[in-house]
N, CA, C and O atoms as a printed pandas DataFrame, in Angstrom:
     atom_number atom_name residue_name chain_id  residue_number  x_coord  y_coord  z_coord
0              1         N          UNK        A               1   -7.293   14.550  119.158
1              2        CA          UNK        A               1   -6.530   15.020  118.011
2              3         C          UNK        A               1   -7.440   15.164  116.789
3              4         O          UNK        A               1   -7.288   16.088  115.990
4              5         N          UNK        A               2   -8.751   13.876  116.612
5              6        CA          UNK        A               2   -9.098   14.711  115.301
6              7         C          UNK        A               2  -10.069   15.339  115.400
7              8         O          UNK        A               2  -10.663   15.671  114.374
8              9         N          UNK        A               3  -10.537   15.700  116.640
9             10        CA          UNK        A               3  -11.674   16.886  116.929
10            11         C          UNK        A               3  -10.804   18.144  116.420
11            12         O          UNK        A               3  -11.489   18.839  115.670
12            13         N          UNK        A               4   -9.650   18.587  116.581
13            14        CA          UNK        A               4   -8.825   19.543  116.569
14            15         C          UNK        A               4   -8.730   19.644  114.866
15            16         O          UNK        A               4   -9.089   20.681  114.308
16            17         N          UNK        A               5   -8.258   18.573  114.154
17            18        CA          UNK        A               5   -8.017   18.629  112.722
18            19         C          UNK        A               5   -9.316   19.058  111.802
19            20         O          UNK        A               5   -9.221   19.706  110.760
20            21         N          UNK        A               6  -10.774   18.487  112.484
21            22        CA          UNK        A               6  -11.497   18.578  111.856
22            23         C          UNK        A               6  -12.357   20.136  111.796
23            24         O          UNK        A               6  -13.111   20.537  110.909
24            25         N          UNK        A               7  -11.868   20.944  113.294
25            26        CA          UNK        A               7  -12.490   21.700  113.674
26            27         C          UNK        A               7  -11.686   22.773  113.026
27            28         O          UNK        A               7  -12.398   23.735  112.736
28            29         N          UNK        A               8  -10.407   22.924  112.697
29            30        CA          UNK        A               8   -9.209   23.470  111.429
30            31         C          UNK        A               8  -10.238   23.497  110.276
31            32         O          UNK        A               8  -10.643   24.533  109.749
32            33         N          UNK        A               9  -10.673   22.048  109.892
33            34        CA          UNK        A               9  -10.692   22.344  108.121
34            35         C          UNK        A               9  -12.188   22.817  108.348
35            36         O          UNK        A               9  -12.507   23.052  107.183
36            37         N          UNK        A              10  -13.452   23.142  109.214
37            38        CA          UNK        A              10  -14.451   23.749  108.709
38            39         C          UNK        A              10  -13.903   25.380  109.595
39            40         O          UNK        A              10  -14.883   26.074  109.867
40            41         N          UNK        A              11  -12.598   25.974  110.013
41            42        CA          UNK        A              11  -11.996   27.069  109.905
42            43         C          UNK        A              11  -12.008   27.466  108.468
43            44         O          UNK        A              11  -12.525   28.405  107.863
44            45         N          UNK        A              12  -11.180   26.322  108.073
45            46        CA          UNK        A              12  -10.779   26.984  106.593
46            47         C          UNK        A              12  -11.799   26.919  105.707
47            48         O          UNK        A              12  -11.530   27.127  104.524
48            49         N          UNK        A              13  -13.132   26.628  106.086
49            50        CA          UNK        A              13  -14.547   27.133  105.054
50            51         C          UNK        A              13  -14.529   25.399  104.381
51            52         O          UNK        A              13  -15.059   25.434  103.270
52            53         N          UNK        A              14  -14.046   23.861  104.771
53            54        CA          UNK        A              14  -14.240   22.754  103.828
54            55         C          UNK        A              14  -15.903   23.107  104.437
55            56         O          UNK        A              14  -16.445   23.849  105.257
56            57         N          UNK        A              15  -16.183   22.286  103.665
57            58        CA          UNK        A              15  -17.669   21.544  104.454
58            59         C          UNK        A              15  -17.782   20.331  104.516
59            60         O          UNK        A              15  -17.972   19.933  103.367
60            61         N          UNK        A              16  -17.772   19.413  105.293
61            62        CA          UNK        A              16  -17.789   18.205  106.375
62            63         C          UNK        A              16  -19.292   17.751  106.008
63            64         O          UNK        A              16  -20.328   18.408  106.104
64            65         N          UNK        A              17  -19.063   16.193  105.480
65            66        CA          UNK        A              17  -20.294   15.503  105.725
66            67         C          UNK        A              17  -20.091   14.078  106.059
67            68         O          UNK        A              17  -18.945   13.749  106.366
68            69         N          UNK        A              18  -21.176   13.028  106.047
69            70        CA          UNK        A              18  -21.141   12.202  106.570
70            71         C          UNK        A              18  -19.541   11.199  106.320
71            72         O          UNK        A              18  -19.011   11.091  105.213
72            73         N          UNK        A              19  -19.174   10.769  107.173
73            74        CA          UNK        A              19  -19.247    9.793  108.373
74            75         C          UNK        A              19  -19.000   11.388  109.660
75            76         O          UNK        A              19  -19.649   11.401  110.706
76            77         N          UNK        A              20  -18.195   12.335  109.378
77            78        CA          UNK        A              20  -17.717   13.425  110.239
78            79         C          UNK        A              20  -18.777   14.128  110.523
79            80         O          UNK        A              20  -19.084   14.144  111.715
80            81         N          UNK        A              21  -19.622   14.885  109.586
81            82        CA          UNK        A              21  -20.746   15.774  110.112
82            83         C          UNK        A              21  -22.031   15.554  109.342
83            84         O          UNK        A              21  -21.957   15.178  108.173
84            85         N          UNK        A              22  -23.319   15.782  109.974
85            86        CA          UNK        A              22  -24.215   15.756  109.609
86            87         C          UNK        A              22  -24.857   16.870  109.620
87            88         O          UNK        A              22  -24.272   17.588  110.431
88            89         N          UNK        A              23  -25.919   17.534  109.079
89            90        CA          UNK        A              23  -26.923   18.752  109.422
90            91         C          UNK        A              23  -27.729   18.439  110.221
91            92         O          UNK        A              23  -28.480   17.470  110.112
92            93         N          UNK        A              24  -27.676   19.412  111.370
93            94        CA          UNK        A              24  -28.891   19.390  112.613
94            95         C          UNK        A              24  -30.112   20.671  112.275
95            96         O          UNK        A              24  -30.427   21.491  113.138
96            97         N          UNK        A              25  -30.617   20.660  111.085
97            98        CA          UNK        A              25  -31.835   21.406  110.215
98            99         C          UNK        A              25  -33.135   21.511  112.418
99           100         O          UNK        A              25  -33.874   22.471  112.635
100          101         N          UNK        A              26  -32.982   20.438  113.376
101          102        CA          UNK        A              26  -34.151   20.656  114.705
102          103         C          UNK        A              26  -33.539   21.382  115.101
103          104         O          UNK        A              26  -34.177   22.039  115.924
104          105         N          UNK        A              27  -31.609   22.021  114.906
105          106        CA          UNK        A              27  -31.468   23.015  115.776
106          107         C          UNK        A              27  -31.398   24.493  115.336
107          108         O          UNK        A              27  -31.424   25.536  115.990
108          109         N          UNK        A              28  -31.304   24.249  114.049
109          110        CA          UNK        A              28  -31.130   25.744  112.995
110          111         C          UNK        A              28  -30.313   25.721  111.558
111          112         O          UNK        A              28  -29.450   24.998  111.062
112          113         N          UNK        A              29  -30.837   26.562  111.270
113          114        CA          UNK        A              29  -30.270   26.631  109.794
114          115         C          UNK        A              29  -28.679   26.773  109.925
115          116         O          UNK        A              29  -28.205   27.429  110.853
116          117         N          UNK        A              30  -27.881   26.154  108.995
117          118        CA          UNK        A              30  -26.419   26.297  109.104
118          119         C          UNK        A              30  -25.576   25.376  110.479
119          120         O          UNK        A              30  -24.425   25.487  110.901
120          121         N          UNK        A              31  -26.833   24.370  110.960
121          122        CA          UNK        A              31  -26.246   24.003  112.296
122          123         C          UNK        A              31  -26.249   22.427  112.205
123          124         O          UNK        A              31  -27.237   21.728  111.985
124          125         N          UNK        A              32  -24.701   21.918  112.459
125          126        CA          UNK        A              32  -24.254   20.423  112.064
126          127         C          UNK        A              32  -23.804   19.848  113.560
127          128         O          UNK        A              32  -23.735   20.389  114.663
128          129         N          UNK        A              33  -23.555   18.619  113.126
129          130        CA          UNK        A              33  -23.415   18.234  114.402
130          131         C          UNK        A              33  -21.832   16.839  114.282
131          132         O          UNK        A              33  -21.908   15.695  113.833
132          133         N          UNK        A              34  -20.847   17.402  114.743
133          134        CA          UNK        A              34  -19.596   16.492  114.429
134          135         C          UNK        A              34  -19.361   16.083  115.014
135          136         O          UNK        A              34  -19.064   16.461  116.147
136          137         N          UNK        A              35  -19.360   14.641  114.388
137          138        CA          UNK        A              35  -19.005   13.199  115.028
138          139         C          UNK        A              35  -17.941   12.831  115.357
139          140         O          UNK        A              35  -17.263   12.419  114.416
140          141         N          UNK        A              36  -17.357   12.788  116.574
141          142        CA          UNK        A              36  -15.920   12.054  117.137
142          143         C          UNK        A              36  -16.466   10.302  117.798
143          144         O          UNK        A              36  -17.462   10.074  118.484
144          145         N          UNK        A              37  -15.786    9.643  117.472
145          146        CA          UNK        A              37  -15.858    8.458  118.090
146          147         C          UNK        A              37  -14.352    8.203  118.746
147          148         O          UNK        A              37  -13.204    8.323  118.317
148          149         N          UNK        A              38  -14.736    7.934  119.563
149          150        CA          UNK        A              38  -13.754    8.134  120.400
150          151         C          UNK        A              38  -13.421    6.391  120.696
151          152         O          UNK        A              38  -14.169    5.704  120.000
152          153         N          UNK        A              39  -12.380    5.478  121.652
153          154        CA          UNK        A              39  -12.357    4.737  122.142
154          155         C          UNK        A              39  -13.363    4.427  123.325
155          156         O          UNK        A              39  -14.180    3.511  123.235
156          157         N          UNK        A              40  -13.269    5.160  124.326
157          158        CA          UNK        A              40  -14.165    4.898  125.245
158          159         C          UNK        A              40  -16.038    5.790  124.954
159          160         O          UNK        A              40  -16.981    5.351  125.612
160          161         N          UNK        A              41  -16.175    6.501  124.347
161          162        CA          UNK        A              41  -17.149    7.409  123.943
162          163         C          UNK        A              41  -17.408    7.706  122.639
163          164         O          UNK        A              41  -16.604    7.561  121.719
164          165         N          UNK        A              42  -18.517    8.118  122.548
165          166        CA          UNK        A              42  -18.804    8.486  120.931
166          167         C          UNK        A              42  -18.894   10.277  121.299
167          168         O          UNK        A              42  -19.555   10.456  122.321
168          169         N          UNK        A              43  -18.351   11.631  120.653
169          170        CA          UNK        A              43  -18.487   12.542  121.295
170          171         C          UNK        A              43  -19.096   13.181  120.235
171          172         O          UNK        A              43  -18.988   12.795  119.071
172          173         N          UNK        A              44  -19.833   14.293  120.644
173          174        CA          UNK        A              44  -20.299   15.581  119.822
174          175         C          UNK        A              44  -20.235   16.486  119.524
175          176         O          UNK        A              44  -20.799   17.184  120.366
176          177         N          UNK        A              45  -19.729   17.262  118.480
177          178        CA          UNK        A              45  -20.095   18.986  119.128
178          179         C          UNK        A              45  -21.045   19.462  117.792
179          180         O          UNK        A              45  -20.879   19.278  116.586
180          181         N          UNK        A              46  -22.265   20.257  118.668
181          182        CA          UNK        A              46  -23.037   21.231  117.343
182          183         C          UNK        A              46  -22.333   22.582  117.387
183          184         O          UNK        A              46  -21.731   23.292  118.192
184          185         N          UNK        A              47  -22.810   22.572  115.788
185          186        CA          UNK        A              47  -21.933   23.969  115.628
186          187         C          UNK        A              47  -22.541   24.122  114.695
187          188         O          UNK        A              47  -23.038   23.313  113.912
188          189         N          UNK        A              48  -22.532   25.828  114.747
189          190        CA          UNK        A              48  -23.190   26.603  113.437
190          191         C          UNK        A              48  -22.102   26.997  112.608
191          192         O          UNK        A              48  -21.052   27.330  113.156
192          193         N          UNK        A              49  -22.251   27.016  110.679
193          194        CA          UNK        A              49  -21.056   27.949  110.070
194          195         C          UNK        A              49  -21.989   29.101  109.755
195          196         O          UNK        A              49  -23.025   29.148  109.093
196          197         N          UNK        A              50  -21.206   30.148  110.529
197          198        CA          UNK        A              50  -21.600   31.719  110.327
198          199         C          UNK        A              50  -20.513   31.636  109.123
199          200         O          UNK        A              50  -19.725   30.797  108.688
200          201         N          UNK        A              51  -21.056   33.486  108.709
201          202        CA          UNK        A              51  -20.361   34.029  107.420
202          203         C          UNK        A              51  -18.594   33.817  108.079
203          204         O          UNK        A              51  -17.649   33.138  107.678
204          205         N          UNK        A              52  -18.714   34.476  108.893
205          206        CA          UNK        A              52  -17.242   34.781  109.898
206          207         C          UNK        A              52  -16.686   33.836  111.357
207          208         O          UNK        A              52  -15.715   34.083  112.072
208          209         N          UNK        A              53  -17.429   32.995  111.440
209          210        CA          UNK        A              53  -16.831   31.953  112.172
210          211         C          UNK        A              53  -17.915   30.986  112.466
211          212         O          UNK        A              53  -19.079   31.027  112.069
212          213         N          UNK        A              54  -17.243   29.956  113.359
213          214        CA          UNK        A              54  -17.689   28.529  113.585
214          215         C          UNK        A              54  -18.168   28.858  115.150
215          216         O          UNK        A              54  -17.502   29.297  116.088
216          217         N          UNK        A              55  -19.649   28.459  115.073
217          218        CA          UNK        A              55  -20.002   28.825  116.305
218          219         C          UNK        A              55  -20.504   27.328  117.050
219          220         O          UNK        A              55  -21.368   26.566  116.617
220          221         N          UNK        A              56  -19.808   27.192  118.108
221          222        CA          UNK        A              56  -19.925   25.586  118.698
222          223         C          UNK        A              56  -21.291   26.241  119.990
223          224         O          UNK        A              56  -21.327   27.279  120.652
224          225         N          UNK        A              57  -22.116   25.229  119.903
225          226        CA          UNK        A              57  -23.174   25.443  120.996
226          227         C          UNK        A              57  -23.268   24.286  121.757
227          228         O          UNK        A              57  -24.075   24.093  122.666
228          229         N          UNK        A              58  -22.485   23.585  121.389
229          230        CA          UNK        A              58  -22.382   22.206  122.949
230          231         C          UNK        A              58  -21.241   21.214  122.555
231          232         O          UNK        A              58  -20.817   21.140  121.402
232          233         N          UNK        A              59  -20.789   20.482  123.553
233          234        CA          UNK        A              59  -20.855   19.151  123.244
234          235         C          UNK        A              59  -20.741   18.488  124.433
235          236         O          UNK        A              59  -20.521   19.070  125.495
236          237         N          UNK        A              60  -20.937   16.757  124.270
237          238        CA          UNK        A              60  -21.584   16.230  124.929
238          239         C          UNK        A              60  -21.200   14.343  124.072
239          240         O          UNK        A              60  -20.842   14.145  122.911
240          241         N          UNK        A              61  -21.413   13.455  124.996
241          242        CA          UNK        A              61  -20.855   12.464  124.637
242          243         C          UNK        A              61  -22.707   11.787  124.264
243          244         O          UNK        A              61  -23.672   11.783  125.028
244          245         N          UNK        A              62  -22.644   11.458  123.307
245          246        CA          UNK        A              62  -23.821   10.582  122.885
246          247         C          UNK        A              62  -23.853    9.206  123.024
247          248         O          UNK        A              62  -22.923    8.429  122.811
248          249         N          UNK        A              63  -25.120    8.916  123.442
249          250        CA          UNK        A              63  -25.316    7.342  124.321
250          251         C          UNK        A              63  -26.188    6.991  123.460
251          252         O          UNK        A              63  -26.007    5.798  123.214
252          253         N          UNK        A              64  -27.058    7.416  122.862
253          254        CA          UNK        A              64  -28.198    6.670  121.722
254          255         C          UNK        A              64  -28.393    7.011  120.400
255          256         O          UNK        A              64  -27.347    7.273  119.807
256          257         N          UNK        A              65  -29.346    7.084  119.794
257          258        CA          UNK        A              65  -28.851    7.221  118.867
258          259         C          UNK        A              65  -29.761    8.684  118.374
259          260         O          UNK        A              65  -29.457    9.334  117.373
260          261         N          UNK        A              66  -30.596    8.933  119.040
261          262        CA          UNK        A              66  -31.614   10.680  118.824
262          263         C          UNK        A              66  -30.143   11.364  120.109
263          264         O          UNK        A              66  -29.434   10.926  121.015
264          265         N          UNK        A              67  -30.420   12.790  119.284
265          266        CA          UNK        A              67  -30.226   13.755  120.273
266          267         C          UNK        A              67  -31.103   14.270  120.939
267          268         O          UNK        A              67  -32.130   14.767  120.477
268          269         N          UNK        A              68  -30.729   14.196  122.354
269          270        CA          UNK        A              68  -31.731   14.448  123.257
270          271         C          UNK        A              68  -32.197   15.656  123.234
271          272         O          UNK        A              68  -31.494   16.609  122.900
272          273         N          UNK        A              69  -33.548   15.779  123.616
273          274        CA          UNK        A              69  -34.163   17.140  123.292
274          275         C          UNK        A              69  -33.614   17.982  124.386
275          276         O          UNK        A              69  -33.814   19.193  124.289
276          277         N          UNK        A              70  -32.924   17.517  125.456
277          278        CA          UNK        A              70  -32.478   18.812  126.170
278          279         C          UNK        A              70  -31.310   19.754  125.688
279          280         O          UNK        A              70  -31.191   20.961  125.900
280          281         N          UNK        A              71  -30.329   18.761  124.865
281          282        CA          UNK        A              71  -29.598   19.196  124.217
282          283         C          UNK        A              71  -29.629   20.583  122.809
283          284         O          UNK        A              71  -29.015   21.626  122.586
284          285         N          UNK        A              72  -31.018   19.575  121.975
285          286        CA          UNK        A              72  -31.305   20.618  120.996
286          287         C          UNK        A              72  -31.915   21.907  121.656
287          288         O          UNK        A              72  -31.520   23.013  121.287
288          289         N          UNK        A              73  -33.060   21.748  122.819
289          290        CA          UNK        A              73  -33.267   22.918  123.259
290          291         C          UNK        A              73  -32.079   24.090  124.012
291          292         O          UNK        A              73  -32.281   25.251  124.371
292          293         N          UNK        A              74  -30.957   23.359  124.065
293          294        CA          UNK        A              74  -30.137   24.313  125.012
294          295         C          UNK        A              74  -29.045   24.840  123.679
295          296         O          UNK        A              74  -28.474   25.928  123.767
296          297         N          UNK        A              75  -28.898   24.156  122.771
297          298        CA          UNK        A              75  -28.604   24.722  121.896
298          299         C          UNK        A              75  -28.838   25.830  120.427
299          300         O          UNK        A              75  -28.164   26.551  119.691
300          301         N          UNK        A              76  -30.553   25.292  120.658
301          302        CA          UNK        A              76  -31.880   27.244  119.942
302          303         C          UNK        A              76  -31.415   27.971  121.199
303          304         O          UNK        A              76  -30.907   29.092  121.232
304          305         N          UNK        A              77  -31.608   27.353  121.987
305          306        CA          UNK        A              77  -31.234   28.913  123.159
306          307         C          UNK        A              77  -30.179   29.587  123.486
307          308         O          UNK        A              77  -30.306   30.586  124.194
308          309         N          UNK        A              78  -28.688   29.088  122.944
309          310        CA          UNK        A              78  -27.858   29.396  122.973
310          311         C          UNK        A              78  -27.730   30.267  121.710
311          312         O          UNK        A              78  -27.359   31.437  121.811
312          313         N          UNK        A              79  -28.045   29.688  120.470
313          314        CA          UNK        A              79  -27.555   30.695  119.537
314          315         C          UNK        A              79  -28.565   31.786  119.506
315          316         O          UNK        A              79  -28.178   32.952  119.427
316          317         N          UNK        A              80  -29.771   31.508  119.560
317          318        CA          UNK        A              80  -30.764   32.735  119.642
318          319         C          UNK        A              80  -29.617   33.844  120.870
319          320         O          UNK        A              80  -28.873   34.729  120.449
320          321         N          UNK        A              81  -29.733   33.566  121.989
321          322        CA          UNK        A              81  -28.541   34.573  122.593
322          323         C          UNK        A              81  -27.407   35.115  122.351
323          324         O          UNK        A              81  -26.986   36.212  122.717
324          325         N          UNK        A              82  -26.771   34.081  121.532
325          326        CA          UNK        A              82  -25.702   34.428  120.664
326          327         C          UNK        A              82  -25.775   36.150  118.854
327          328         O          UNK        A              82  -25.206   37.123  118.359
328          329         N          UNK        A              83  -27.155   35.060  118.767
329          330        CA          UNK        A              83  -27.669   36.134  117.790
330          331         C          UNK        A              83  -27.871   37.559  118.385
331          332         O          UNK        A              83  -27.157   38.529  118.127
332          333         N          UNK        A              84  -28.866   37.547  119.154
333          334        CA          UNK        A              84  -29.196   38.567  119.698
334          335         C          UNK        A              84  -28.276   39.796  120.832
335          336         O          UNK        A              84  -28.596   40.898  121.278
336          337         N          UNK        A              85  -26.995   38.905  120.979
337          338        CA          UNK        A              85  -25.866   39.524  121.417
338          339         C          UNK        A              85  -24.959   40.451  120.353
339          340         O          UNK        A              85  -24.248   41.407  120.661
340          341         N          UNK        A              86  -25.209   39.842  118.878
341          342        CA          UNK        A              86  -24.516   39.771  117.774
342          343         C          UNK        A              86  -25.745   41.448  116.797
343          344         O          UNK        A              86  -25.672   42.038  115.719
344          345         N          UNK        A              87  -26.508   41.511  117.804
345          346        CA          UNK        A              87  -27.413   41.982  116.778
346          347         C          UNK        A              87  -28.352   41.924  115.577
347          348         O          UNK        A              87  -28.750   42.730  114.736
348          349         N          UNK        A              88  -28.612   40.129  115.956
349          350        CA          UNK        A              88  -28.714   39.318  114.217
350          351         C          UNK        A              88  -29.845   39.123  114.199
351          352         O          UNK        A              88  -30.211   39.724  115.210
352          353         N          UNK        A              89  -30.965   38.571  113.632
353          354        CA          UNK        A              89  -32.356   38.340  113.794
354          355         C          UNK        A              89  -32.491   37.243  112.836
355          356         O          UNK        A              89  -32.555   37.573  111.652
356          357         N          UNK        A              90  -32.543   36.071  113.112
357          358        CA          UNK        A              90  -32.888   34.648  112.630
358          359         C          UNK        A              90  -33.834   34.103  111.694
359          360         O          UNK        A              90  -33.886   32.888  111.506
């Protein structure tokens, strides 16, 4: 439920910072990373704010306390594809 509420208010353009979101500056410009803690899990999702929408490039339940580099790498590679689907150049 508040993955859903929170993922509403950076719809409606708020901008989210700590304890909820942080900036992920290793995965790209405009790209945060929101914190759900869950009962059994702590969860994630990165996401970029474009001009025109919220672009989610993973998520994934976090066990330590770095994000793992397979993660950040699968997420440059996702939006670079994303971009380049989009026509955009980074």
């Amino acid at each position: 439920m508040e993955t859903g509420l929170l993922l509403r208010r950076l719809q409606r353009g708020e901008l989210l910072g700590l304890p909820h979101s942080r900036p992920m500056p290793a995965i790209g410009r405009r790209c945060h990373e929101l914190r759900i803690v869950d009962v059994e899990a702590t969860q994630r999702i990165v996401y970029r704010i474009d001009a025109n929408a919220i672009g989610v490039a993973e998520v994934f339940s976090k066990k330590t306390q770095a994000t793992p580099k397979s993660v950040v790498d699968a997420c440059r590679r996702r939006l670079r594809a994303y971009d380049a689907a989009a026509g955009e150049q980074e």
